[in-house]
BAMI-155713 format. One line per field, with one value per atom (N, C-alpha, C): residue number from 1; atom name; x, y, z. Coordinates in pm, whole numbers, plus 50000, padded with zeros to 5 digits. Example, Ala and Ser with C-alpha at 12.3 -4.5 7.8 and 13.67 -1.06 7.14 Angstrom:
<atoms>
pos	[1|1|1|2|2|2]
site	[N|CA|C|N|CA|C]
u	[51319|51230|51320|51285|51367|51290]
v	[49431|49550|49670|49775|49894|50003]
w	[50780|50780|50780|50708|50714|50787]
</atoms>
This chain:
<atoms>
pos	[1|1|1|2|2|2|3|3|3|4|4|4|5|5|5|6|6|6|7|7|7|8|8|8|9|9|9|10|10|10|11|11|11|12|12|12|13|13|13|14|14|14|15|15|15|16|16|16|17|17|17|18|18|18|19|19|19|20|20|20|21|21|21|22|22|22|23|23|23|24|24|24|25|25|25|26|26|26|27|27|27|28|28|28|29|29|29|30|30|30|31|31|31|32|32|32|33|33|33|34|34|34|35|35|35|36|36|36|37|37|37|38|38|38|39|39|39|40|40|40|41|41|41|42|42|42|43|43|43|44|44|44|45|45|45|46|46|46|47|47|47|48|48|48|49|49|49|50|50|50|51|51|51|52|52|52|53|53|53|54|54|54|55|55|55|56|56|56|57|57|57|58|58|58|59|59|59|60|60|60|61|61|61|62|62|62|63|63|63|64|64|64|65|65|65|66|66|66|67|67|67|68|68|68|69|69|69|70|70|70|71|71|71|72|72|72|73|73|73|74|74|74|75|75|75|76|76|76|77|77|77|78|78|78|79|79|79|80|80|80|81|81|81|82|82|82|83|83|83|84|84|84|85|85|85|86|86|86|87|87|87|88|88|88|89|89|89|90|90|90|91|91|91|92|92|92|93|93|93|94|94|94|95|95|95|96|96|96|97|97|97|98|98|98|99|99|99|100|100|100|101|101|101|102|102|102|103|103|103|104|104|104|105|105|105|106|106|106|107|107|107|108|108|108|109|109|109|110|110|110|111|111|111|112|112|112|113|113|113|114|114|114|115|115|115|116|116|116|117|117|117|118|118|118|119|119|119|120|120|120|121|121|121|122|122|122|123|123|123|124|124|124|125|125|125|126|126|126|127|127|127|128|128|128|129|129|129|130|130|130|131|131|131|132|132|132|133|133|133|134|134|134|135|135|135|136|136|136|137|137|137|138|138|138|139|139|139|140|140|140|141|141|141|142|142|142|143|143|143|144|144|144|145|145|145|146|146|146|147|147|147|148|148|148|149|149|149|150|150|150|151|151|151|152|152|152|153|153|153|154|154|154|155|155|155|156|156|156|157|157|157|158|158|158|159|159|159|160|160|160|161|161|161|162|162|162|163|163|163|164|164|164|165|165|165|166|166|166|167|167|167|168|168|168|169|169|169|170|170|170|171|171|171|172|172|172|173|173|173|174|174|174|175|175|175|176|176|176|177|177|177]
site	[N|CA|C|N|CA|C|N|CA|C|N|CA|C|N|CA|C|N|CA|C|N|CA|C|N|CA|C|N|CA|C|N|CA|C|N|CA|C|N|CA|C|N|CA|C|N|CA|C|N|CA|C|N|CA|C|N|CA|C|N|CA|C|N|CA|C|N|CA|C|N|CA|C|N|CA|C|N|CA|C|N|CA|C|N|CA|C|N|CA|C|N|CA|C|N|CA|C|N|CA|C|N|CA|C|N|CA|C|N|CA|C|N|CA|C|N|CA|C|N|CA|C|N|CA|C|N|CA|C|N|CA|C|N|CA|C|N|CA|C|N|CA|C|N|CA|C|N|CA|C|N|CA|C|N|CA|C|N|CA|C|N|CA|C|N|CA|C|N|CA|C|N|CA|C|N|CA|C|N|CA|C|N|CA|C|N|CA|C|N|CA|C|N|CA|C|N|CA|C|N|CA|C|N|CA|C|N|CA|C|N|CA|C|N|CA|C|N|CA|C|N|CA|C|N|CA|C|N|CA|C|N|CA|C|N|CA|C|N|CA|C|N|CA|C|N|CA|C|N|CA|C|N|CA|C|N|CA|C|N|CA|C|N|CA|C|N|CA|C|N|CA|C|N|CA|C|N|CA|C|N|CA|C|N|CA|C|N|CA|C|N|CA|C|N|CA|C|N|CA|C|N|CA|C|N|CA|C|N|CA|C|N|CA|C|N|CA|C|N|CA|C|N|CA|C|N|CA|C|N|CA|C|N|CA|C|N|CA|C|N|CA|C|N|CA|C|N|CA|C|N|CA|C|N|CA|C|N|CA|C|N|CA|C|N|CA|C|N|CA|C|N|CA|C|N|CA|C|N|CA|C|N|CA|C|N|CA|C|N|CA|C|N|CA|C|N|CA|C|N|CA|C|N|CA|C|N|CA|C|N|CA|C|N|CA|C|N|CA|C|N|CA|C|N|CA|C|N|CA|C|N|CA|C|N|CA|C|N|CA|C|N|CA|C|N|CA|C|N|CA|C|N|CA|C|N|CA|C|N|CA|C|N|CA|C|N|CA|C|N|CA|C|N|CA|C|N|CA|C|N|CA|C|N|CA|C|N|CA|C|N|CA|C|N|CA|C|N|CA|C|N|CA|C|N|CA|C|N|CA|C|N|CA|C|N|CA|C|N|CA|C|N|CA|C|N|CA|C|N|CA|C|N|CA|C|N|CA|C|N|CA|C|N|CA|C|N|CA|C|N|CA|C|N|CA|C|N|CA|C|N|CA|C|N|CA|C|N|CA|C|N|CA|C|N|CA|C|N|CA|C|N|CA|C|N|CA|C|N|CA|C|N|CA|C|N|CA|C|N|CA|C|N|CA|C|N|CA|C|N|CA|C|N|CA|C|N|CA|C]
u	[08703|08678|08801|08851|08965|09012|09051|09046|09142|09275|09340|09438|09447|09490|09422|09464|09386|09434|09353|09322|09397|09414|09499|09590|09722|09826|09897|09831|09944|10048|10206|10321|10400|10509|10611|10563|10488|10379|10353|10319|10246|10127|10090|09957|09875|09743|09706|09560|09492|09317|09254|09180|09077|08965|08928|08836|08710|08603|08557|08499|08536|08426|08328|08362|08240|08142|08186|08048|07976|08147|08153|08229|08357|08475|08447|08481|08468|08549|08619|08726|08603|08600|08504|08622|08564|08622|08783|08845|08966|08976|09074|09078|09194|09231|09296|09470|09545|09700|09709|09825|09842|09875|09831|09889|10057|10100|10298|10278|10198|10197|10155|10057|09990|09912|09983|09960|09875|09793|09670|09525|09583|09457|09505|09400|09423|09365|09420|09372|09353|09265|09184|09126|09058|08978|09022|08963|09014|09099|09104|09237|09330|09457|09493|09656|09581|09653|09798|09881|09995|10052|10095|10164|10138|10078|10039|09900|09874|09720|09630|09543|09397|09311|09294|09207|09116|08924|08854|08752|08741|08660|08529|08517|08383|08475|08353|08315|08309|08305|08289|08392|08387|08507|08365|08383|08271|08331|08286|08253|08391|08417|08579|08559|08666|08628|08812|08746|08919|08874|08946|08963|08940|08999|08943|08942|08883|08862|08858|08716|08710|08705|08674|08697|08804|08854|08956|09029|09139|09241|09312|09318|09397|09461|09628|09696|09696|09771|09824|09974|09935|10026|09996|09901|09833|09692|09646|09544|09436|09299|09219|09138|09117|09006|08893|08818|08662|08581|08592|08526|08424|08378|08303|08309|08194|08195|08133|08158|08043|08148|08121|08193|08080|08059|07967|07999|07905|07921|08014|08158|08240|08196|08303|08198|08367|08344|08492|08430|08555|08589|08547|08609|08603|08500|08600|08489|08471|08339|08319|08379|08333|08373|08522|08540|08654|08709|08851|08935|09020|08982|09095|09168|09270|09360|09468|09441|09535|09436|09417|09311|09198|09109|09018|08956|08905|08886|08727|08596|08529|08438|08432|08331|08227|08230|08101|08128|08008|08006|07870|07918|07809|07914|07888|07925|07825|07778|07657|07684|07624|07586|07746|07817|07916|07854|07934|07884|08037|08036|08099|08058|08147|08125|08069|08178|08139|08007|08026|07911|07926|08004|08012|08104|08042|08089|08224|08181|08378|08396|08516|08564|08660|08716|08809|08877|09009|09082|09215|09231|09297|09347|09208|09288|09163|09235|09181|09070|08945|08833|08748|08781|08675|08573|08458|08309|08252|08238|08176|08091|08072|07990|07987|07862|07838|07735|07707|07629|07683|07673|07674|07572|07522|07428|07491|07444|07484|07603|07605|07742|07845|07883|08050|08059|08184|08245|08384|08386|08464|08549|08701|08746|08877|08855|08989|09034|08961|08988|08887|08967|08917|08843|08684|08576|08516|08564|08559|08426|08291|08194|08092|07987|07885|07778|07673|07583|07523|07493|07380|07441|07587|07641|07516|07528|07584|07534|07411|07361|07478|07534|07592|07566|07388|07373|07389|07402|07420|07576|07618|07830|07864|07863|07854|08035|08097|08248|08244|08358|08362|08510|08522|08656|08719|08857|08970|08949|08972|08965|09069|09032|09183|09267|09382|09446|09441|09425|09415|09285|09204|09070|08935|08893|08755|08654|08606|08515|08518|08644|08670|08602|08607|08520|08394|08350|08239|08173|08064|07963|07950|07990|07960|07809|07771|07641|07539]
v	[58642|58693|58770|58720|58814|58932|59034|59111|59200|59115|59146|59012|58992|58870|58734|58633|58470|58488|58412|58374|58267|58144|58006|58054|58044|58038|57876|57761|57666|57668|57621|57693|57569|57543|57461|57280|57277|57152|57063|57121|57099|57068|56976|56916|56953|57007|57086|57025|56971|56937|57018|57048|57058|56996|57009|56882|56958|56941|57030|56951|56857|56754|56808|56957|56979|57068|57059|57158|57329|57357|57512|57557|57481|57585|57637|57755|57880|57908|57920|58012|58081|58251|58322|58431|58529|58629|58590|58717|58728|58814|58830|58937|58895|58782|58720|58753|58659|58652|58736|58839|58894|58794|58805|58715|58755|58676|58678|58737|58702|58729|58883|58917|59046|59070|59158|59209|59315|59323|59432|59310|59123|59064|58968|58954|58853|58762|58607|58487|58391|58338|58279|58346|58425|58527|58454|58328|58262|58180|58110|57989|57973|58014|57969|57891|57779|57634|57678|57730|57798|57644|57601|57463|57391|57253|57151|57096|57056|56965|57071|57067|57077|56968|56933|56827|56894|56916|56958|56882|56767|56685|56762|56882|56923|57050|57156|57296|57390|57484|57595|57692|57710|57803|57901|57998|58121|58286|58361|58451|58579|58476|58522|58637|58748|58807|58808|58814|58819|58821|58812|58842|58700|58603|58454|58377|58291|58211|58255|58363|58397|58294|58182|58082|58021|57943|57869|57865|57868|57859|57775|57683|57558|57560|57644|57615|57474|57477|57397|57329|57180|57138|57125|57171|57157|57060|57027|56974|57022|56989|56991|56888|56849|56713|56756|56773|56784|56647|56644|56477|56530|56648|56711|56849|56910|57063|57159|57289|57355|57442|57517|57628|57713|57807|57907|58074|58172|58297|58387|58342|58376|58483|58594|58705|58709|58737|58711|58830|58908|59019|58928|58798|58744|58572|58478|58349|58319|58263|58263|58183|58087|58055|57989|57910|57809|57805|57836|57813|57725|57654|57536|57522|57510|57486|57329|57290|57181|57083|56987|56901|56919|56849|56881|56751|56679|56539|56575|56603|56572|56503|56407|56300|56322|56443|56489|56605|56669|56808|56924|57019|57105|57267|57313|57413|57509|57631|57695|57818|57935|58063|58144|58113|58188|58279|58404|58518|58572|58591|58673|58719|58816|58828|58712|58624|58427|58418|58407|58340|58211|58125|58040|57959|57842|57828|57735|57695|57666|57642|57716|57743|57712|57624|57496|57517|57508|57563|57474|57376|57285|57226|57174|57097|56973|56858|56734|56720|56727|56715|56585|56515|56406|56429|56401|56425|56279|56262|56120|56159|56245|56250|56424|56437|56573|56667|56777|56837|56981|57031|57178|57225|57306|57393|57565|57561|57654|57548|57708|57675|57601|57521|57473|57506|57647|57637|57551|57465|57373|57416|57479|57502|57420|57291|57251|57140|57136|56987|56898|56734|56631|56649|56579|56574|56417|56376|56264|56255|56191|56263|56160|56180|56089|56133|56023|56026|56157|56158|56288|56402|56451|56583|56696|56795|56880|56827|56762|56749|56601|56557|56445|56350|56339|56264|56126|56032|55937|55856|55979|55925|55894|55821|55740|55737|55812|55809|55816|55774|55782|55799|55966|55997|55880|55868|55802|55788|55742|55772|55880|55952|56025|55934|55941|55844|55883|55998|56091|56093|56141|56187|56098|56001|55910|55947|56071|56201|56248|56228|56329|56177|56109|55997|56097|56048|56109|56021|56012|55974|56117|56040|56133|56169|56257|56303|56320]
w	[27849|27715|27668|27554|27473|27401|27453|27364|27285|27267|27185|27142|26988|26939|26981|26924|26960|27069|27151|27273|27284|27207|27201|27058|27072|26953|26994|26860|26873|26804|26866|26757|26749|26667|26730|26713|26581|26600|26779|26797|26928|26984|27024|27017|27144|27122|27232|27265|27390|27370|27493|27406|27496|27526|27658|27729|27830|27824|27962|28001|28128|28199|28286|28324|28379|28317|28167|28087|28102|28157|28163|28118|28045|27989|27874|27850|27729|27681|27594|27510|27439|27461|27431|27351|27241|27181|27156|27137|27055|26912|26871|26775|26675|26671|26558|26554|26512|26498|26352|26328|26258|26110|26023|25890|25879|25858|25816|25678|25620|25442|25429|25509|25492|25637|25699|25837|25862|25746|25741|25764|25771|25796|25935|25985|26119|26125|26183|26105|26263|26291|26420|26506|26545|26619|26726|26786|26892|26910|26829|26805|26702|26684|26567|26574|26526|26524|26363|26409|26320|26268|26354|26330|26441|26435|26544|26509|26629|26623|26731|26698|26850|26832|26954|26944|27045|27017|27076|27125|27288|27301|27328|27390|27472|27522|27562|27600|27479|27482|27339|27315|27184|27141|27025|27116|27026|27039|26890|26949|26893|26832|26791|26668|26642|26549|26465|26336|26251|26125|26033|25877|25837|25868|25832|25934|25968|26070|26212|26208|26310|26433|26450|26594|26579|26464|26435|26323|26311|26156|26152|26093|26064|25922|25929|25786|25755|25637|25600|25658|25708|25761|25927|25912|26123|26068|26224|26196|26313|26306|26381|26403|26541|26539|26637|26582|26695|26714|26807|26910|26931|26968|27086|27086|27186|27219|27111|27098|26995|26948|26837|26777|26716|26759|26705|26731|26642|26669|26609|26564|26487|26387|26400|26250|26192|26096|26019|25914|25871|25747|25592|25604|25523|25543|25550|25577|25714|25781|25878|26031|26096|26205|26211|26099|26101|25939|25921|25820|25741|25705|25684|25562|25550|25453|25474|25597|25647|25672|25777|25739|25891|25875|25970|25975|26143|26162|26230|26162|26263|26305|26403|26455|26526|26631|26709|26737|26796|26815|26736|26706|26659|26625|26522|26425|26359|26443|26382|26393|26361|26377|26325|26208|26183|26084|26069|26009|25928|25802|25730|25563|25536|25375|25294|25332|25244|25324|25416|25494|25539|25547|25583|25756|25801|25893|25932|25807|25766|25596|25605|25456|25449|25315|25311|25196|25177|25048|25057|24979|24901|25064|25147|25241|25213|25346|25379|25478|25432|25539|25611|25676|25709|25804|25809|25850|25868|25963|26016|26105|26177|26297|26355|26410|26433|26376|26407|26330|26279|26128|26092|26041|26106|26074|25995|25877|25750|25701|25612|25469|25549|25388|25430|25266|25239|25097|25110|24984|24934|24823|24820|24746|24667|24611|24573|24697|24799|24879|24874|24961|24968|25080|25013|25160|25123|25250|25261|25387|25373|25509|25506|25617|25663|25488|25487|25354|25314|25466|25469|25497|25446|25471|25406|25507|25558|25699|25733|25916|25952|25863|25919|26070|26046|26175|26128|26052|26041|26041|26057|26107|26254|26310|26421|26505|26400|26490|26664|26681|26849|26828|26957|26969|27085|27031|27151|27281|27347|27529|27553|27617|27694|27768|27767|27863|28012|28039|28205|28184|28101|28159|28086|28129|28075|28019|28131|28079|27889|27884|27766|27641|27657|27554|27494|27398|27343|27190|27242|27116|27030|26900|26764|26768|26662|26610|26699]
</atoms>
């Protein structure tokens, strides 16, 4: 458990996954990367993807606390792909579990229990969203981006994506929704 700054900083566009084949790994808490713009706010409680990719097949990222995107922050110009695994718990100053401004890929998994001012469990501002598979439970605010998603957004059980194979690890495969 983290308790000072993100727990994961991706820098340097650098592509980072996480995988848990045996259905115990945690990235728990954290306390967020200082903003460059204004260093009175902190931006990924647990993860924040500065420049690069995360790709998240399976285990959980919860629990995180920060000014925006308390579990995850994805500027503009990074990306995020969730195959798999959960994101929940996040309390944010401002919007809740996950931040996006850059684009976000997700096919399976589950997104619930974020808490902030907005209230929401991911909050999206002039980025690229695709939704094929998975489930969110609560808000998603939409500000000024493309959402491209399964029929039945917001439960998106009817998006059937299937993440990549890992090339090292088989395990990491995953059925959407």
């Amino acid at each position: 458990k983290g308790t000072a700054g993100s727990l994961l900083r991706i820098k340097n566009s650098l592509s980072v996954t996480i995988s848990d084949c045996l259905g115990t790994g945690k990235l728990v808490g954290g306390f967020g990367t200082p903003d460059t713009d204004n260093a009175k706010f902190t931006l990924g409680g647990t993860v924040c993807v500065e420049s690069g990719t995360l790709n998240l097949y399976d285990g959980t990222i919860s629990e995180g606390l920060a000014n925006w995107g308390s579990c995850v922050y994805v500027p503009r110009g990074s990306t995020f792909n969730m195959y798999g695994g959960e994101i929940y718990g996040g309390s944010a100053n401002g919007a809740g579990n996950i931040i996006v401004t850059g684009t976000m890929n997700m096919t399976g998994g589950k997104i619930y229990g974020g808490s902030g001012s907005f209230g929401y469990n991911i909050y999206s501002v002039n980025s690229v969203i695709n939704f094929t598979g998975g489930k969110i439970i609560g808000g998603v605010q939409l500000g000024g981006s493309t959402l491209l998603c399964a029929p039945d957004f917001p439960n998106l059980r009817r998006g059937r994506g299937r993440a990549p194979p890992h090339p090292l690890y088989p395990c990491m495969r995953r059925q959407g929704g």
